[in-house]
N, CA, C and O of each residue as an XYZ file, in Angstrom:
340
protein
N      99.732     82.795    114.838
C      99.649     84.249    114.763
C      99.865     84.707    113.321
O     100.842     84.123    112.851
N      99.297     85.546    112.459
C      99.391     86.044    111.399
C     100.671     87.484    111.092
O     101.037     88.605    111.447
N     100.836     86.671    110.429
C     101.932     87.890    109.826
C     101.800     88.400    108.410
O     101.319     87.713    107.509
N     102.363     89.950    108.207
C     102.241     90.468    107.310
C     103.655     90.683    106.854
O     104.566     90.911    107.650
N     103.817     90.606    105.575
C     105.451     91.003    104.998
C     105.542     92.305    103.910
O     104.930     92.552    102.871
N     106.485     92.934    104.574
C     106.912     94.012    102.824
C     107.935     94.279    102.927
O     108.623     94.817    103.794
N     108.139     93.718    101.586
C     109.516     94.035    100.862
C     109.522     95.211    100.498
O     108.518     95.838    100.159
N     110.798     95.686    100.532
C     110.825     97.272    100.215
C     112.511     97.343     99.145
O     113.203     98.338     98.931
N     112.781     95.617     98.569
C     113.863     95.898     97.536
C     113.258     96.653     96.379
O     113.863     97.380     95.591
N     112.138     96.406     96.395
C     111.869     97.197     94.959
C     111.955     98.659     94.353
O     112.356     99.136     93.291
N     111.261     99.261     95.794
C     111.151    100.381     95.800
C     112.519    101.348     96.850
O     112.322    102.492     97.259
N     113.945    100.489     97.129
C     114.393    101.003     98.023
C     115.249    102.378     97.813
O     115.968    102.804     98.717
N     115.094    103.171     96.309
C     115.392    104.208     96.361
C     114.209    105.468     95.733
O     114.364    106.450     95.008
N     113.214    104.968     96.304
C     112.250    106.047     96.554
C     111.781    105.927     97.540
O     110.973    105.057     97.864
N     112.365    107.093     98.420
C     111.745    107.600     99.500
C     110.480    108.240    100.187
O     110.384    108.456    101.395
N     109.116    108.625     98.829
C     107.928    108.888     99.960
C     107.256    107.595     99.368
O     106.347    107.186    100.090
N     107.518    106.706     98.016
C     107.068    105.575     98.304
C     107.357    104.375     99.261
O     106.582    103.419     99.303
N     108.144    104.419     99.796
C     108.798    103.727    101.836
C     108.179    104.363    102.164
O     107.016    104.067    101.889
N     108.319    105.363    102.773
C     107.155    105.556    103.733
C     105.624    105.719    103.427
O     104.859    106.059    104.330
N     105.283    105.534    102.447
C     103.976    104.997    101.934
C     103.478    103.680    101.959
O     102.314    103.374    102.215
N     104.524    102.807    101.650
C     104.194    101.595    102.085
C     104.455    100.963    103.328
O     104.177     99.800    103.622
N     105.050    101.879    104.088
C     105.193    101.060    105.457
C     103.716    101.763    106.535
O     103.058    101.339    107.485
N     103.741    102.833    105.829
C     102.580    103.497    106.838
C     100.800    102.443    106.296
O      99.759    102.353    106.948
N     101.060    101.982    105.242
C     100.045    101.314    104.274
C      99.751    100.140    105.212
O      98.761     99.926    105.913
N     101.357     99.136    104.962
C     101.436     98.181    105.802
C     101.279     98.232    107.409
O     100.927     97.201    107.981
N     101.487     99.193    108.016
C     101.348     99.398    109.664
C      99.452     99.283    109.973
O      98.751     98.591    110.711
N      99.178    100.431    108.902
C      97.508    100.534    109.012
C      96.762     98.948    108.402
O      95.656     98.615    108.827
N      97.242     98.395    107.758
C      96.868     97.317    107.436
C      97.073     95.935    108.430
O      96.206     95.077    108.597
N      98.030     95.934    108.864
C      97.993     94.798    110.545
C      97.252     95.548    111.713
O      96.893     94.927    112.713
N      97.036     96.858    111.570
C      96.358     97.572    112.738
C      94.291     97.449    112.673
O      93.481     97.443    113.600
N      94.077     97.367    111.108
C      92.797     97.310    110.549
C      92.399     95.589    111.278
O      91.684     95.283    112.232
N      93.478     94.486    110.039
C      93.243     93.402    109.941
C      93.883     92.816    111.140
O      94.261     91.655    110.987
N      94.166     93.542    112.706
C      94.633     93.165    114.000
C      95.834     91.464    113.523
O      95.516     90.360    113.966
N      96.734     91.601    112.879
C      97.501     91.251    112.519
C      98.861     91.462    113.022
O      99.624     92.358    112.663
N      99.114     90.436    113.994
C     100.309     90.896    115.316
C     101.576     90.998    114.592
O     102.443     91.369    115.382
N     102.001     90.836    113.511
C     103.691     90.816    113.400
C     103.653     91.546    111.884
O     102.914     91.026    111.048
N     104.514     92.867    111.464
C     105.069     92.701    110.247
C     106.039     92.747    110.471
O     106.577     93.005    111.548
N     106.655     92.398    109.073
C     108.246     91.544    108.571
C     108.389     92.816    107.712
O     107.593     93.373    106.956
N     109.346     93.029    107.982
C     109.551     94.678    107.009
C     111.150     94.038    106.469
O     111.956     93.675    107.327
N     111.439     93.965    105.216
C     112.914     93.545    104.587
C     113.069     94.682    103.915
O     112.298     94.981    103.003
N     114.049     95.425    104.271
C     114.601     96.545    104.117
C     115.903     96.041    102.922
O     116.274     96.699    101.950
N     116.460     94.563    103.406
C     117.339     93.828    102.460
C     119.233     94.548    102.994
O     119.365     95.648    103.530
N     119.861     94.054    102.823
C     121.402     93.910    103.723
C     122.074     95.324    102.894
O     122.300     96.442    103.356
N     122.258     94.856    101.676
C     122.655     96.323    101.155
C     123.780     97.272    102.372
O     124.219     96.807    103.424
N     123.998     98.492    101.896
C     124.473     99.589    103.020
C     124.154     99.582    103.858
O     124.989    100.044    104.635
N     122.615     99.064    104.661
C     122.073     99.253    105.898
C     121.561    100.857    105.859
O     121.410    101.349    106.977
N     121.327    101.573    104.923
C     120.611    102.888    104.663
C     119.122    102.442    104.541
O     118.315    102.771    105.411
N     118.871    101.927    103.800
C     117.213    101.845    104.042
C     116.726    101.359    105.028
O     115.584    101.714    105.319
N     117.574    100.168    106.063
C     116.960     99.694    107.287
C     117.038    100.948    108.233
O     116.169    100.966    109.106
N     117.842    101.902    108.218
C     118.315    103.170    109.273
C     117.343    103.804    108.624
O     117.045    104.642    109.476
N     116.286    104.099    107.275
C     115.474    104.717    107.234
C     114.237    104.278    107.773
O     113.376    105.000    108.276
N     114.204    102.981    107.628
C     113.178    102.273    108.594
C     112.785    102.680    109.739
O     111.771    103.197    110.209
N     113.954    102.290    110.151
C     114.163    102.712    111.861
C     113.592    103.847    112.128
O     112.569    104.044    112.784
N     114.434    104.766    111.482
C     114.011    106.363    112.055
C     112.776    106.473    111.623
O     112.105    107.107    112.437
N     112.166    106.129    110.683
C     110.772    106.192    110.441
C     109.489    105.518    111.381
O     108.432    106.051    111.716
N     109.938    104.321    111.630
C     109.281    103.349    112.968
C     109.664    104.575    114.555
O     108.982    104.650    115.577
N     110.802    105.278    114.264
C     110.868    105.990    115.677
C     109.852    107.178    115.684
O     109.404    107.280    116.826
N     109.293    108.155    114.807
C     108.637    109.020    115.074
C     107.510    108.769    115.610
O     106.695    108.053    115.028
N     107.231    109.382    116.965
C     105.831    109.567    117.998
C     104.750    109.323    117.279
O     103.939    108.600    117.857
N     104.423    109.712    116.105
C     102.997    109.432    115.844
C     102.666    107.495    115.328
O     101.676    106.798    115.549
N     103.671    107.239    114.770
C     103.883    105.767    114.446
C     104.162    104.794    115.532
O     103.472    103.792    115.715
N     105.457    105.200    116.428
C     105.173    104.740    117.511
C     104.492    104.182    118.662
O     104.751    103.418    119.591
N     103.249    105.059    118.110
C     102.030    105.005    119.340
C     101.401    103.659    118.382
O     100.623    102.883    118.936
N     101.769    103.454    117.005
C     100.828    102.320    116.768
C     101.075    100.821    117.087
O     100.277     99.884    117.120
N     102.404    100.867    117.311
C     102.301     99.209    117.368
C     103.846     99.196    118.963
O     104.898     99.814    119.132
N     103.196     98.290    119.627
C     103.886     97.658    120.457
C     105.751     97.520    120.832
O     106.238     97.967    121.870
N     106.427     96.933    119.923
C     107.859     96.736    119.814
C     108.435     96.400    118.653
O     107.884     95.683    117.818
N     109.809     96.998    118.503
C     110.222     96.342    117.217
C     111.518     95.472    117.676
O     112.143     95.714    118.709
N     111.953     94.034    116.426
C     112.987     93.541    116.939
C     113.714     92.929    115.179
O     113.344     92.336    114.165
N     115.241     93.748    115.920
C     115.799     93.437    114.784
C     116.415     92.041    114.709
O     116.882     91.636    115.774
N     116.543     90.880    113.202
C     116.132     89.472    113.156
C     117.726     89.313    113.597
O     118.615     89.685    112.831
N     117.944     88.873    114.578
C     119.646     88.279    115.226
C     120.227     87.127    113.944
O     121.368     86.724    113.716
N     119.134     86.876    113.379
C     120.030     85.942    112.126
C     119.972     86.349    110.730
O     120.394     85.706    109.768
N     119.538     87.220    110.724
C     119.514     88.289    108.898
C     118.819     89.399    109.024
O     117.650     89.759    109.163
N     120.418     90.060    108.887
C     120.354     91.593    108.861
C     119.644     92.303    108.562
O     119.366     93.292    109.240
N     119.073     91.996    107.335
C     117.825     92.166    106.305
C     117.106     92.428    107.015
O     116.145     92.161    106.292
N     116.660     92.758    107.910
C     115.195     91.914    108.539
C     114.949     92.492    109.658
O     115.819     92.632    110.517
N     113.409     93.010    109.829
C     112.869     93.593    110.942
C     111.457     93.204    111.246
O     110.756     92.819    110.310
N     110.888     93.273    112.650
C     109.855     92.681    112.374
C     109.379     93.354    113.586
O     109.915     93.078    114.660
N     108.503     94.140    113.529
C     107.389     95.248    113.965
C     106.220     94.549    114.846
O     105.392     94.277    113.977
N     105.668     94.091    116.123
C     105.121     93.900    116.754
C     103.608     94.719    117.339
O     103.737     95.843    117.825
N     102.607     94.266    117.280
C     101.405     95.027    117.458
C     100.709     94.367    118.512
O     100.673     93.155    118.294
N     100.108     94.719    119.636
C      99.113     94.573    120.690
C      97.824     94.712    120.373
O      97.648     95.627    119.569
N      96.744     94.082    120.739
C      95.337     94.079    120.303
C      94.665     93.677    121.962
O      94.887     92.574    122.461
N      93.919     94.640    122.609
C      93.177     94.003    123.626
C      91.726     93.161    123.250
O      91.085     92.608    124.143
């Protein structure tokens, strides 16, 4: 199964570039039907993964991909699930 990754240490204190690149990256496994991204938000405060989150929670994003699951062995770490019939 193909996976897509983005790091978001680089950019983790600009906020409409995160959600620019995650909406980038969502449309990009949704184009290239690419079942898993890896979103590293990175351990830090746990503020940019809670921006994640709440960002992965709004209805219109929601409707794009399947489930999310946070990685039980590094915190860091989320990984966004997509359905393709």
């Amino acid at each position: 199964m193909s996976k897509l990754k983005l790091d978001l240490h680089d950019i983790f204190n600009k906020g409409d570039l995160i959600d620019k690149s995650l909406n980038q990256a969502i449309d990009d496994c949704l184009e290239r039907k690419i079942g898993t991204l890896e979103i590293i938000p990175g351990k830090g405060s746990g503020q940019l993964k809670k921006k994640v989150i709440r960002f992965l929670d709004q209805k219109h994003i929601k409707n794009k991909y399947h489930r999310i699951d946070k990685d039980s062995k590094n915190f860091g770490r989320l990984f966004v699930y997509f359905k393709f019939k």
